[in-house]
N, CA and C atoms of all chains as a GROMACS GRO file, in nm:
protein
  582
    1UNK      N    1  -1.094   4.756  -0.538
    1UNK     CA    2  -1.078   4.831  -0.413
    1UNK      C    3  -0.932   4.831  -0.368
    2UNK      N    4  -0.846   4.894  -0.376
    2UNK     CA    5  -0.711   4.956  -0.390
    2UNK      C    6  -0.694   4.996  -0.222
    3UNK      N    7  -0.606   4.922  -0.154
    3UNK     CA    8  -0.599   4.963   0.008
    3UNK      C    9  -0.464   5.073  -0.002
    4UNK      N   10  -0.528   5.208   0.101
    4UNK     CA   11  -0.407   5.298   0.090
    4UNK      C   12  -0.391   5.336   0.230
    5UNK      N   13  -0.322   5.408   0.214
    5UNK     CA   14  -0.254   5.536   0.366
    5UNK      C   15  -0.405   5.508   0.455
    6UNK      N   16  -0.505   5.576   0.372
    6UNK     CA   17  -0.618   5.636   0.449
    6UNK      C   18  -0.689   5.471   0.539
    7UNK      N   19  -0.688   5.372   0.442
    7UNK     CA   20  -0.775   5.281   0.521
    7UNK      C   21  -0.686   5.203   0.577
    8UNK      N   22  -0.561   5.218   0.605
    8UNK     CA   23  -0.437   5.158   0.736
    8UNK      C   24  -0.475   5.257   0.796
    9UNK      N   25  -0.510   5.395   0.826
    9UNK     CA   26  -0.501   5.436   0.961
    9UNK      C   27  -0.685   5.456   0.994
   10UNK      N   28  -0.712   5.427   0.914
   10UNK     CA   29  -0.860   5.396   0.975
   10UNK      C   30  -0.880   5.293   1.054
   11UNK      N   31  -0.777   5.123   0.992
   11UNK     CA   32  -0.792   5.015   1.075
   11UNK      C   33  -0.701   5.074   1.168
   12UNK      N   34  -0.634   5.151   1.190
   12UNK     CA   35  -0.538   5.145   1.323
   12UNK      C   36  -0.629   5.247   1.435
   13UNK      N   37  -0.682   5.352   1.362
   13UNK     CA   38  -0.830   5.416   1.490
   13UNK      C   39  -0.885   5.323   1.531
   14UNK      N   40  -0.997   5.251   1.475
   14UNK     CA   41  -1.104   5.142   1.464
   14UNK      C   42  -1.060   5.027   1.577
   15UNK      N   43  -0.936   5.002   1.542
   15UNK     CA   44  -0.902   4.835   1.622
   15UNK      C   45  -0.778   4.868   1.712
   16UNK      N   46  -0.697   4.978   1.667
   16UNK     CA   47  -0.583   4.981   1.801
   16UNK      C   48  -0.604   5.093   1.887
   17UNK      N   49  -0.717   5.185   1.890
   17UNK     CA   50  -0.756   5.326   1.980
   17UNK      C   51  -0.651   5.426   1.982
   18UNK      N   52  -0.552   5.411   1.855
   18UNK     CA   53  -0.530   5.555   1.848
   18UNK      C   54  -0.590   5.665   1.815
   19UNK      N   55  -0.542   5.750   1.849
   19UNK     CA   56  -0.637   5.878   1.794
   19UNK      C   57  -0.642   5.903   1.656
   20UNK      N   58  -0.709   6.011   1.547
   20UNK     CA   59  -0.696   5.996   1.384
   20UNK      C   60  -0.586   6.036   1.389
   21UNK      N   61  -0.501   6.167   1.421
   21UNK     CA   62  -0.360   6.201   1.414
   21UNK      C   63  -0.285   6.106   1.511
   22UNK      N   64  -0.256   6.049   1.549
   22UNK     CA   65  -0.158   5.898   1.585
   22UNK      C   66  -0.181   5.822   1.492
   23UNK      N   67  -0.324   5.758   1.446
   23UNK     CA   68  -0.332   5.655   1.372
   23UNK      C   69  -0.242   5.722   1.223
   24UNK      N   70  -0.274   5.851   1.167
   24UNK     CA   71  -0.219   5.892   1.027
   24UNK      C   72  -0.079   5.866   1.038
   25UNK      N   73   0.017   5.938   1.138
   25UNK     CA   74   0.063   5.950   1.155
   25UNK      C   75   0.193   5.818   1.224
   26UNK      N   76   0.142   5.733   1.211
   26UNK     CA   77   0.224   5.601   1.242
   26UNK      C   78   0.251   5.554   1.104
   27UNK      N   79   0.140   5.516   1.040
   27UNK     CA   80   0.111   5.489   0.888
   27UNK      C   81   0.217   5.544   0.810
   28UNK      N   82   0.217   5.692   0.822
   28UNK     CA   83   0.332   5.760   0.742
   28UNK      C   84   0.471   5.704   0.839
   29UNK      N   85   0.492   5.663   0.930
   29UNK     CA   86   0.580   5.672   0.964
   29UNK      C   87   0.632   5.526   0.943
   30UNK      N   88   0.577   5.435   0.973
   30UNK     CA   89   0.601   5.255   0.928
   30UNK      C   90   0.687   5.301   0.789
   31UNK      N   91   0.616   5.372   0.709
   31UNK     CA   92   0.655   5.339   0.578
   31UNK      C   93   0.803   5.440   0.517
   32UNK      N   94   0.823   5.584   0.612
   32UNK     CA   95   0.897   5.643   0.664
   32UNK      C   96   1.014   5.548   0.675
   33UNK      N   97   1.007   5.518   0.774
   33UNK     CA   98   1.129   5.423   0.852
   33UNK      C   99   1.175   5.299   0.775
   34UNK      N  100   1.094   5.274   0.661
   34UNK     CA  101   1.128   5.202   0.557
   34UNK      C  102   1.196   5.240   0.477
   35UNK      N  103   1.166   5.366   0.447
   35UNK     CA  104   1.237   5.443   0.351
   35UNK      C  105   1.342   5.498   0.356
   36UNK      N  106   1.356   5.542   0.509
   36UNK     CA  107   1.477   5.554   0.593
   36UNK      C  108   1.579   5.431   0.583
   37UNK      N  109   1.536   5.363   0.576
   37UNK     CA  110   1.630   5.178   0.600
   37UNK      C  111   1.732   5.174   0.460
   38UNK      N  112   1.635   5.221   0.344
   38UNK     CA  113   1.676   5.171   0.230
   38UNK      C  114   1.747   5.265   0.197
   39UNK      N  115   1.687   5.389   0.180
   39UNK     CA  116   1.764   5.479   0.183
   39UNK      C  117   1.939   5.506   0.238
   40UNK      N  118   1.930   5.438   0.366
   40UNK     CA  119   2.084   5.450   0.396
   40UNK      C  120   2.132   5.264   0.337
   41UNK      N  121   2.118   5.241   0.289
   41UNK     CA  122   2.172   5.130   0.216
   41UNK      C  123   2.148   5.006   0.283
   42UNK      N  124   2.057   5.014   0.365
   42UNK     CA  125   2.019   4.914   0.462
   42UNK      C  126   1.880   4.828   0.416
   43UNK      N  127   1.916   4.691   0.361
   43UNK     CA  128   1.782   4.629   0.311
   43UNK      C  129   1.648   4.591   0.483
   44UNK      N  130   1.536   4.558   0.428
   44UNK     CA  131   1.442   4.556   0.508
   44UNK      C  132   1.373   4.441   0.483
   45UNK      N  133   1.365   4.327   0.628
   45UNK     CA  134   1.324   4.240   0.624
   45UNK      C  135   1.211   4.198   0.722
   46UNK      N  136   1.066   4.167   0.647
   46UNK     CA  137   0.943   4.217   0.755
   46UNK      C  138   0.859   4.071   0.749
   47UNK      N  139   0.912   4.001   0.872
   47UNK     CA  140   0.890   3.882   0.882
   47UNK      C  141   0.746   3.850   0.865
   48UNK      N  142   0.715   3.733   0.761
   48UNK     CA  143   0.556   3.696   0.738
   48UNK      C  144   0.493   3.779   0.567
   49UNK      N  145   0.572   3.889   0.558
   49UNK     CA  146   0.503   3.991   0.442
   49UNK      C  147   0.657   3.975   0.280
   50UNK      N  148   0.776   4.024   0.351
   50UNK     CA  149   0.868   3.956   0.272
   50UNK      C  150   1.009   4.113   0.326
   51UNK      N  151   1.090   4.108   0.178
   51UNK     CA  152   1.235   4.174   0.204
   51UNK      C  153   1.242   4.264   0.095
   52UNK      N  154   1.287   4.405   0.149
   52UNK     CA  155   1.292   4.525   0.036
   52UNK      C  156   1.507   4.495   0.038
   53UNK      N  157   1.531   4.481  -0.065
   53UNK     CA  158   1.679   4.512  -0.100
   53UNK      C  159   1.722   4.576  -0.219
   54UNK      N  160   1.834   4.581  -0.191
   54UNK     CA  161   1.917   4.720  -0.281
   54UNK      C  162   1.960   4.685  -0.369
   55UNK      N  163   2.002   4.677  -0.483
   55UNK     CA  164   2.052   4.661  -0.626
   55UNK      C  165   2.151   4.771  -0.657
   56UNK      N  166   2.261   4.735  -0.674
   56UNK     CA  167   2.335   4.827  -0.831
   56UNK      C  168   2.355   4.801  -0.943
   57UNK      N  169   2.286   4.896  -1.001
   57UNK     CA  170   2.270   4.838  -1.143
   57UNK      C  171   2.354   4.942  -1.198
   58UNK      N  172   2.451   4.857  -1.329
   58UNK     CA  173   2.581   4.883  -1.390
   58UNK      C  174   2.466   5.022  -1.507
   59UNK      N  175   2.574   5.087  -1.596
   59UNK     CA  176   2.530   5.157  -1.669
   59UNK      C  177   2.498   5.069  -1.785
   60UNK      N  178   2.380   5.084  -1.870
   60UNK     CA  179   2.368   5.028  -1.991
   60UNK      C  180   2.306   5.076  -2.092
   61UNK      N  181   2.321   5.023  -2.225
   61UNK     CA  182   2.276   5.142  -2.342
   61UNK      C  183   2.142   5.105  -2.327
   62UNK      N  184   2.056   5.240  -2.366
   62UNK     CA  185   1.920   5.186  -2.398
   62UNK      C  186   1.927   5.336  -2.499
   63UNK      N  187   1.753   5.344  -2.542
   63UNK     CA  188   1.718   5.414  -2.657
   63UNK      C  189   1.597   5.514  -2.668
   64UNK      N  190   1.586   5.592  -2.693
   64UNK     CA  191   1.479   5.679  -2.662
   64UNK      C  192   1.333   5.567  -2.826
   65UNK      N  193   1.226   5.569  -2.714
   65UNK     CA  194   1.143   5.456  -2.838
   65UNK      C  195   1.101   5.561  -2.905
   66UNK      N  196   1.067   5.717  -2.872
   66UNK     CA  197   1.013   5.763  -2.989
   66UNK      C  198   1.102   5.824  -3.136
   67UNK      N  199   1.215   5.835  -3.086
   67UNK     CA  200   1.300   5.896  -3.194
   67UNK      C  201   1.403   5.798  -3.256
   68UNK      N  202   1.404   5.623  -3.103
   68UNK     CA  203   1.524   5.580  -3.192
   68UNK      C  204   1.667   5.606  -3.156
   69UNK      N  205   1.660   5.769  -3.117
   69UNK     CA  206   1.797   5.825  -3.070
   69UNK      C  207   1.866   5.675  -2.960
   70UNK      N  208   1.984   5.640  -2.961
   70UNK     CA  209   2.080   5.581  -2.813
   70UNK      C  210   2.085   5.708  -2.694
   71UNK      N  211   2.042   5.654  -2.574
   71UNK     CA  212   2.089   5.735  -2.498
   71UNK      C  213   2.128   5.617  -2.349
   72UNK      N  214   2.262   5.610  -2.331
   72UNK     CA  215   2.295   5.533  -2.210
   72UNK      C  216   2.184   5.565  -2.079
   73UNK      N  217   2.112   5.418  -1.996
   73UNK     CA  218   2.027   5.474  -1.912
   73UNK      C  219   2.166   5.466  -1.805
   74UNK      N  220   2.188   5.494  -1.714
   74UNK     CA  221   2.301   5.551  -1.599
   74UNK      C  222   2.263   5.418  -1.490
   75UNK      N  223   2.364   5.428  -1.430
   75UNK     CA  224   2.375   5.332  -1.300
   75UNK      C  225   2.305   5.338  -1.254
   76UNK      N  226   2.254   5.306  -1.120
   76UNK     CA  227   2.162   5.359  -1.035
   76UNK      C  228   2.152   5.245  -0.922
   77UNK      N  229   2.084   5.264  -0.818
   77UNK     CA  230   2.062   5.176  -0.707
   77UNK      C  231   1.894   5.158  -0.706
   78UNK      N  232   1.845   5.054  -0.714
   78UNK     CA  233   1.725   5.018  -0.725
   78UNK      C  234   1.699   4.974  -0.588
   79UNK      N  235   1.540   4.956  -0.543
   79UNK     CA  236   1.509   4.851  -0.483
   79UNK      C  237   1.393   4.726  -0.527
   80UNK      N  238   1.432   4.608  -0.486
   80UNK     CA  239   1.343   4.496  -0.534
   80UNK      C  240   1.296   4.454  -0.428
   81UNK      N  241   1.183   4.392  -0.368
   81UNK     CA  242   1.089   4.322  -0.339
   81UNK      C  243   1.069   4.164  -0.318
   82UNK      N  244   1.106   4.083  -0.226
   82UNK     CA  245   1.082   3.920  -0.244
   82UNK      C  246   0.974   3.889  -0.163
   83UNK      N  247   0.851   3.854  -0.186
   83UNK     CA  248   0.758   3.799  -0.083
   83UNK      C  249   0.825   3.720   0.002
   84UNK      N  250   0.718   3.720   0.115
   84UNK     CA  251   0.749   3.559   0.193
   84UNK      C  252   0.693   3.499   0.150
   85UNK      N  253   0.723   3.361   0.168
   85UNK     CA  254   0.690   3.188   0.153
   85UNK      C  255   0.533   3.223   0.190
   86UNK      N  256   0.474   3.304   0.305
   86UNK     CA  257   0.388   3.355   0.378
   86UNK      C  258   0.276   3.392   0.275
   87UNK      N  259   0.357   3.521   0.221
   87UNK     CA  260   0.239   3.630   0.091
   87UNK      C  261   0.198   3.552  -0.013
   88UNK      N  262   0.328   3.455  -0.089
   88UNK     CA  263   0.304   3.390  -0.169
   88UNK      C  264   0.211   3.279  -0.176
   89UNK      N  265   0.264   3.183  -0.064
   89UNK     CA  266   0.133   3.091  -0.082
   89UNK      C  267  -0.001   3.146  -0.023
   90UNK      N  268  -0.048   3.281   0.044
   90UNK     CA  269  -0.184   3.343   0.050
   90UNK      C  270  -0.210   3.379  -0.085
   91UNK      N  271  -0.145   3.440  -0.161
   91UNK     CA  272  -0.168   3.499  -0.307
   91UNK      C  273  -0.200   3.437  -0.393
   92UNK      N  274  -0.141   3.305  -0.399
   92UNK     CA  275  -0.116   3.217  -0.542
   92UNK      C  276  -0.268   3.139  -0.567
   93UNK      N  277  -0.371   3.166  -0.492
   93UNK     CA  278  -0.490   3.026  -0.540
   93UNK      C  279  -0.565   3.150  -0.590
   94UNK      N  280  -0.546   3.315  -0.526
   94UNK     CA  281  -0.629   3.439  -0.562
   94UNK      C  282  -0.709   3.399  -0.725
   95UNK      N  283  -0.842   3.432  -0.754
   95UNK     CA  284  -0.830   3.445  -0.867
   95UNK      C  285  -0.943   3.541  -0.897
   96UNK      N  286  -0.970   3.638  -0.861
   96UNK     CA  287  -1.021   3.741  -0.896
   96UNK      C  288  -0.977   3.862  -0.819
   97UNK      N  289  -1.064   3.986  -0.820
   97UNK     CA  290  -1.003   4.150  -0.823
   97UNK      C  291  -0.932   4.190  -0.967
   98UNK      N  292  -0.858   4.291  -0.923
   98UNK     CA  293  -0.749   4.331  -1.023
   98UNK      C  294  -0.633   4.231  -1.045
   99UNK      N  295  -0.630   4.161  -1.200
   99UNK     CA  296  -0.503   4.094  -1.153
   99UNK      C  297  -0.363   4.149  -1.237
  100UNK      N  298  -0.356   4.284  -1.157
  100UNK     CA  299  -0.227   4.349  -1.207
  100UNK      C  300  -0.131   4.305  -1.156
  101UNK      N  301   1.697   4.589   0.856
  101UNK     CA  302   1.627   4.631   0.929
  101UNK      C  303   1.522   4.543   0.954
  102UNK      N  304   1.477   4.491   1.041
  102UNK     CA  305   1.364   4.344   1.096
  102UNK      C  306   1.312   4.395   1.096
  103UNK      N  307   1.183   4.337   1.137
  103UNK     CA  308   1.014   4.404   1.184
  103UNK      C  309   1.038   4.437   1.347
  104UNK      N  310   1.146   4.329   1.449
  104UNK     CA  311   1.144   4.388   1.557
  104UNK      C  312   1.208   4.509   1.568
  105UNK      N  313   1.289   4.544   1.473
  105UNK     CA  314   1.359   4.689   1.501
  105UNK      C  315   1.282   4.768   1.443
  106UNK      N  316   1.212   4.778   1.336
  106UNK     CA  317   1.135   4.874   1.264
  106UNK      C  318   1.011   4.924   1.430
  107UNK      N  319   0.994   4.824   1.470
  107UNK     CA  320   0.878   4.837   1.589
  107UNK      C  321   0.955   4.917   1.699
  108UNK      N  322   1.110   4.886   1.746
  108UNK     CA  323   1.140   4.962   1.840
  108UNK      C  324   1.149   5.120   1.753
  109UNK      N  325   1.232   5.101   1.627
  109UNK     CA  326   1.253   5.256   1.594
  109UNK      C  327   1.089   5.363   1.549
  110UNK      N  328   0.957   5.301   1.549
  110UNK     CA  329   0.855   5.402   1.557
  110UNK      C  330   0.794   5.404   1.678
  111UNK      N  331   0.846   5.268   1.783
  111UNK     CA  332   0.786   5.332   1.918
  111UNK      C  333   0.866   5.437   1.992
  112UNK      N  334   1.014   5.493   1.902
  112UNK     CA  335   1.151   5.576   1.943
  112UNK      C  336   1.047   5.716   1.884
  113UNK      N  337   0.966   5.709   1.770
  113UNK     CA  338   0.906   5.808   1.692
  113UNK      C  339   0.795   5.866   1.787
  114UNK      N  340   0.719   5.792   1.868
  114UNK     CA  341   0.565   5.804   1.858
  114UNK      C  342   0.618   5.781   2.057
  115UNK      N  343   0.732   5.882   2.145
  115UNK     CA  344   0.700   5.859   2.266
  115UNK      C  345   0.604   5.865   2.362
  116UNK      N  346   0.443   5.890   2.312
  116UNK     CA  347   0.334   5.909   2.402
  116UNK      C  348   0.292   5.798   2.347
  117UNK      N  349   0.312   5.699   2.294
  117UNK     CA  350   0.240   5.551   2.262
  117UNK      C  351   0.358   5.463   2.354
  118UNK      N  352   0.300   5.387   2.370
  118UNK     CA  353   0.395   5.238   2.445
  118UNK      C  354   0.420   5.160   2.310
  119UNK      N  355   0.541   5.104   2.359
  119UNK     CA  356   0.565   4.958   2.247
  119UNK      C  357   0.512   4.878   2.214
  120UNK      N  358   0.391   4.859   2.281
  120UNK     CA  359   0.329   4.743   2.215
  120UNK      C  360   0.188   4.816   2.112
  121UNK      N  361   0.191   4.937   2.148
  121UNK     CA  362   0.065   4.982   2.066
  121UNK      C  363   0.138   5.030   1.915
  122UNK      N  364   0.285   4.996   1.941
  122UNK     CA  365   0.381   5.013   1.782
  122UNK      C  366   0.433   4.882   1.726
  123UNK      N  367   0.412   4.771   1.829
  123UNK     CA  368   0.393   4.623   1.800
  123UNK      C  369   0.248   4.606   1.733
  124UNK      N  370   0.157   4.633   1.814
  124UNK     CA  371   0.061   4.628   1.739
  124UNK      C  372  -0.009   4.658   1.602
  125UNK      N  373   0.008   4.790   1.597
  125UNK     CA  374   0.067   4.885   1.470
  125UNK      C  375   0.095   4.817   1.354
  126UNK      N  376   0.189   4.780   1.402
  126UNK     CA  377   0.339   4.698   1.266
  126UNK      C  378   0.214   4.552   1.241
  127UNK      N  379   0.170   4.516   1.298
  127UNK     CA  380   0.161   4.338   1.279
  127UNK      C  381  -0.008   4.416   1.234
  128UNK      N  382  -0.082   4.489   1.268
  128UNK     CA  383  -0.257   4.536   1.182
  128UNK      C  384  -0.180   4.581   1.068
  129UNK      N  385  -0.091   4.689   1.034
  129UNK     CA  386  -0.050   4.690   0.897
  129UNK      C  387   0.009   4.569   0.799
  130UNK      N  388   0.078   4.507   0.855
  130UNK     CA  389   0.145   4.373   0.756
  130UNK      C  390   0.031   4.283   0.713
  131UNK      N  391  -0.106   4.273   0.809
  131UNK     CA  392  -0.188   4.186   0.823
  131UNK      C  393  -0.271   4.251   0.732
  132UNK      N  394  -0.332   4.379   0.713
  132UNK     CA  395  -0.395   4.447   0.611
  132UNK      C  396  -0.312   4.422   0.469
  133UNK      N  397  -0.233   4.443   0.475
  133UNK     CA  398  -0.178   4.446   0.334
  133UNK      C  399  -0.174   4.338   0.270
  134UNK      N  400  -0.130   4.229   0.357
  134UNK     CA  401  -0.127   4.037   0.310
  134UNK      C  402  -0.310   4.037   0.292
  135UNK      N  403  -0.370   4.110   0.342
  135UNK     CA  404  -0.507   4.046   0.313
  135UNK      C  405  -0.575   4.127   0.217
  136UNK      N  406  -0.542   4.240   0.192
  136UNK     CA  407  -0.534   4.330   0.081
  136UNK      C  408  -0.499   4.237  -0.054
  137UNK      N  409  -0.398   4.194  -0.089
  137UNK     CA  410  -0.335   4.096  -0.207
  137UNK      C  411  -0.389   3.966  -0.196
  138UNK      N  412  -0.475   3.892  -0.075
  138UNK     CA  413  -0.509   3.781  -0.046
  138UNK      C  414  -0.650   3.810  -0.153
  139UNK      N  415  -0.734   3.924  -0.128
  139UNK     CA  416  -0.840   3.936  -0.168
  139UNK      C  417  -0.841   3.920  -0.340
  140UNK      N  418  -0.736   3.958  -0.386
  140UNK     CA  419  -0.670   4.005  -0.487
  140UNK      C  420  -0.721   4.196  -0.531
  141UNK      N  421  -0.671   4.282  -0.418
  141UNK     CA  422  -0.673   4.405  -0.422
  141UNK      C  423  -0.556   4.478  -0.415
  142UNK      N  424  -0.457   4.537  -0.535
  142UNK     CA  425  -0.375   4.650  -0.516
  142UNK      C  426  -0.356   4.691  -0.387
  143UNK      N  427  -0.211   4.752  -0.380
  143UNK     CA  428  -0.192   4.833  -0.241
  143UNK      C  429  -0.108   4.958  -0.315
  144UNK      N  430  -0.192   5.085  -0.302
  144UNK     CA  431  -0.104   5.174  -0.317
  144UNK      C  432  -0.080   5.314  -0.183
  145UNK      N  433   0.070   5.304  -0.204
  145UNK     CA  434   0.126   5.372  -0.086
  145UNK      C  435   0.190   5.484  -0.155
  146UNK      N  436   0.130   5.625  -0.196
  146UNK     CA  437   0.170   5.720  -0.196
  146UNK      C  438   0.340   5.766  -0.151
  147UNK      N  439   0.424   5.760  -0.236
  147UNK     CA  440   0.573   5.802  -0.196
  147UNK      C  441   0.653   5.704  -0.201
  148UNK      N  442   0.567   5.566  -0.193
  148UNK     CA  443   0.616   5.484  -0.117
  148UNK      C  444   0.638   5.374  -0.230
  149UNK      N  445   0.506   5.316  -0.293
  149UNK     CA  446   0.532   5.234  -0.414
  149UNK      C  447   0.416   5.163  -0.416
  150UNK      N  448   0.346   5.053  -0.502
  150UNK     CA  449   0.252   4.998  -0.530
  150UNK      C  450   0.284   4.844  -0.500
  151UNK      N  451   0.166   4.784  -0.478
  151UNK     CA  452   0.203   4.658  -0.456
  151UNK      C  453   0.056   4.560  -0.557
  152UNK      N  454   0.123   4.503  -0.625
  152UNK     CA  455  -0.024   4.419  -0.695
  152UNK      C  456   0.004   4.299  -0.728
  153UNK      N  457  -0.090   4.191  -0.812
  153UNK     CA  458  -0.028   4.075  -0.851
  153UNK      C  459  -0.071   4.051  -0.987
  154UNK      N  460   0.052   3.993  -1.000
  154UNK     CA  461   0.110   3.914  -1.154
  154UNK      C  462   0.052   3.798  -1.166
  155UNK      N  463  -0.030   3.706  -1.295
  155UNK     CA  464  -0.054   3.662  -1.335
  155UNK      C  465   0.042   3.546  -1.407
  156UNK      N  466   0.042   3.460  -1.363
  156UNK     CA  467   0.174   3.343  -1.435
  156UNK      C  468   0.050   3.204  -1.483
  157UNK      N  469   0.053   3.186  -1.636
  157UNK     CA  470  -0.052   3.096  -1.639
  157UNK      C  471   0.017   2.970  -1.626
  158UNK      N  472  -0.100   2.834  -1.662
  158UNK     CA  473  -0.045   2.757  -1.628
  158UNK      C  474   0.054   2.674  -1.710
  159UNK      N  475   0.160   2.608  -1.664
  159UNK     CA  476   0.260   2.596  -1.790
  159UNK      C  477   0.289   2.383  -1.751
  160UNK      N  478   0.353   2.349  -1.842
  160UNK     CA  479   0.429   2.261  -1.792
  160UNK      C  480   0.550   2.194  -1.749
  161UNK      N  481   0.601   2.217  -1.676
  161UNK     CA  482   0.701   2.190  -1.609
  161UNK      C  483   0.771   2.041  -1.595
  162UNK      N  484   0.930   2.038  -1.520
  162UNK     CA  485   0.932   1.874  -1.524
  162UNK      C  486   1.021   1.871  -1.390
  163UNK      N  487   0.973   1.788  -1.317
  163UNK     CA  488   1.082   1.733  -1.215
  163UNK      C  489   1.191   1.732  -1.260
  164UNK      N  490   1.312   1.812  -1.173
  164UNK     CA  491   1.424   1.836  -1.231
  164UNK      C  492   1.503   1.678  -1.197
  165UNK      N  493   1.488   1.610  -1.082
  165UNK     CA  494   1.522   1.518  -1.041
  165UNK      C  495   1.530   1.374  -1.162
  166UNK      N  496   1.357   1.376  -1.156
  166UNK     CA  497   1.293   1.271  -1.261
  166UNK      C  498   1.292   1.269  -1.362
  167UNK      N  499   1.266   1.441  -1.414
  167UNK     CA  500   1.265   1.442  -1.579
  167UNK      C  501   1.133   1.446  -1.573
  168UNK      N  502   1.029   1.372  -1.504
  168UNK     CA  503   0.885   1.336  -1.514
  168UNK      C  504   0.835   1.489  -1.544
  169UNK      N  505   0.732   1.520  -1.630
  169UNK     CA  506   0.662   1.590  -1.686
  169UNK      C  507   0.548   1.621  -1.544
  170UNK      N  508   0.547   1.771  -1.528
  170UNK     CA  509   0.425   1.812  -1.399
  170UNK      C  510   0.376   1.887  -1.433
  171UNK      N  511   0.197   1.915  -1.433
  171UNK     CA  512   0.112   2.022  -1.493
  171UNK      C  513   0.169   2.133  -1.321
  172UNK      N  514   0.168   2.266  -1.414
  172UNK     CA  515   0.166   2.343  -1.265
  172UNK      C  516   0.052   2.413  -1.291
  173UNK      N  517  -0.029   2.442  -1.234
  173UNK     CA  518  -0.159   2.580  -1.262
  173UNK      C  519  -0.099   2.700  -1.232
  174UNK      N  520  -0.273   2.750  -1.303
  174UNK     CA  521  -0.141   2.885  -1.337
  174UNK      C  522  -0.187   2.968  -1.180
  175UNK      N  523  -0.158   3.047  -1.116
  175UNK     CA  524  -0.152   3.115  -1.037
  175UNK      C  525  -0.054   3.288  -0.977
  176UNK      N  526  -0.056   3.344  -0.938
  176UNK     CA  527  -0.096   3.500  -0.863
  176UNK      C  528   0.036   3.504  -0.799
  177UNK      N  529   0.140   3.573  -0.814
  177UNK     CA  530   0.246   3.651  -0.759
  177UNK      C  531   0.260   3.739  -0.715
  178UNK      N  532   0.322   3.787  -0.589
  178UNK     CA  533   0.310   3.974  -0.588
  178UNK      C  534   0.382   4.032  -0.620
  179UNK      N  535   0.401   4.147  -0.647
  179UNK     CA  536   0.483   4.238  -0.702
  179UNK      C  537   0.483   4.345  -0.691
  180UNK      N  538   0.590   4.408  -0.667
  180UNK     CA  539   0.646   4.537  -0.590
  180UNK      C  540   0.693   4.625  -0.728
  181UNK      N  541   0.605   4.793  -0.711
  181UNK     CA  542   0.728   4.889  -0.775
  181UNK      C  543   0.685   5.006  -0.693
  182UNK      N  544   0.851   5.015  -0.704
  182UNK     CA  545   0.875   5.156  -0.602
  182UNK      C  546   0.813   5.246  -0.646
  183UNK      N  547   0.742   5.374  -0.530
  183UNK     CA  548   0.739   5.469  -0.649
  183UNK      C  549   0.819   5.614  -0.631
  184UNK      N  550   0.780   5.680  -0.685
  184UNK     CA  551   0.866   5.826  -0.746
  184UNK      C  552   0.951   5.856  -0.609
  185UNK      N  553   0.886   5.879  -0.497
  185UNK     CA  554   1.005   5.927  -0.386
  185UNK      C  555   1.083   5.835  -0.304
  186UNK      N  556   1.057   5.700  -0.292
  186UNK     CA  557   1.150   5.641  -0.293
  186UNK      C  558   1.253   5.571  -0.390
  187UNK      N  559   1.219   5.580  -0.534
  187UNK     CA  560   1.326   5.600  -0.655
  187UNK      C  561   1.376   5.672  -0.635
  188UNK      N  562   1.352   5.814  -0.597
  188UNK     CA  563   1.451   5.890  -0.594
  188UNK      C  564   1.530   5.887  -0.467
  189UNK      N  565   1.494   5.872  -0.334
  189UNK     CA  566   1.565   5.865  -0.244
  189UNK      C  567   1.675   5.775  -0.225
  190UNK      N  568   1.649   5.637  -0.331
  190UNK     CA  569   1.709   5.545  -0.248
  190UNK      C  570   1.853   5.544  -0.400
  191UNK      N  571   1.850   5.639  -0.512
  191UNK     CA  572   1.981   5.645  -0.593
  191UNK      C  573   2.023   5.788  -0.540
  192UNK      N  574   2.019   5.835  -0.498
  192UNK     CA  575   2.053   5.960  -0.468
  192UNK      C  576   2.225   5.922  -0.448
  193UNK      N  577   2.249   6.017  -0.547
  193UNK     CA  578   2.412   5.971  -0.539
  193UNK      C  579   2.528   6.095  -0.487
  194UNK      N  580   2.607   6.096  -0.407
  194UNK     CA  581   2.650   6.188  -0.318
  194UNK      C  582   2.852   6.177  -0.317
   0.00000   0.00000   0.00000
């Protein structure tokens, strides 16, 4: 059971009395304003859940796997992910669902 | 960007809600999602990126101090990948 968009703004109708368009519509926007953050080069730190930050990553050779061919993959700015102390020790005893 | 500013900048979004119903907001979403991965259930956020957990079995380890030899079990990590529109938003090079 995979939690998305739809069942965050269902719990936000259900338990905070927004309306369905407020509740959708915050949902997209939390995650919005995240995207906004990183986007302008600004990492994001969401106390209790963890920290989205920015990476530059240098250019380096890599290879196309089906032909073999070299083709340099290019610089780029990534973002990575650190739980909190918080997510982690809730997560770590988990031992069933999906364990992707 | 904190969680208290993320909360003032969508109660700046959403001016017919009060701040605390965008306090509130922020802390039912963080709380869904930690209990989402608690359950051990995927989180996928359309635009946004996936969230699931990694599998680390159990290994043996040693007190770096002691040297002494420590069983660790194996246990559940989370793990983040972006997806397609925020990869692209966030190299966008100008």
């Amino acid at each position: 059971m995979t939690l998305t968009k739809a069942d965050l703004a269902d719990l936000l109708f259900e338990k905070v009395g927004l309306n369905k368009r407020e509740a959708k519509d915050m949902v997209e926007g939390f995650f919005e304003e995240v995207r906004v953050a990183l986007e302008q080069g600004e990492g994001v730190k969401l106390s209790g859940f963890g920290n989205f930050q920015l990476r530059s990553k240098p250019q380096r050779p890599g290879r196309n796997p089906k032909t073999g061919e070299e083709i340099p993959i290019t610089a780029r700015r990534v973002v990575t992910f650190h739980a909190s102390q918080k997510l982690k020790a809730a997560v770590e005893a988990t031992g069933h669902g999906d364990k992707r | 960007m904190t969680r208290s500013e993320l909360i003032v900048r969508l109660a700046a979004r959403f001016p017919q809600l009060t701040a605390k119903d965008a306090d509130t907001a922020v802390k039912m979403i963080i709380d869904a999602m930690i209990g989402s991965l608690t359950r051990g259930s995927r989180i996928e956020i359309r635009g946004f990126g996936s969230f699931s957990l990694s599998h680390r079995p159990p290994r043996v380890g040693r007190n770096p101090k002691s040297g002494e030899k420590v069983e660790v079990p194996e246990k559940f990590v989370p793990h983040f990948k972006a997806g397609k529109e925020l990869r692209q938003r966030v190299d966008q090079r100008d």
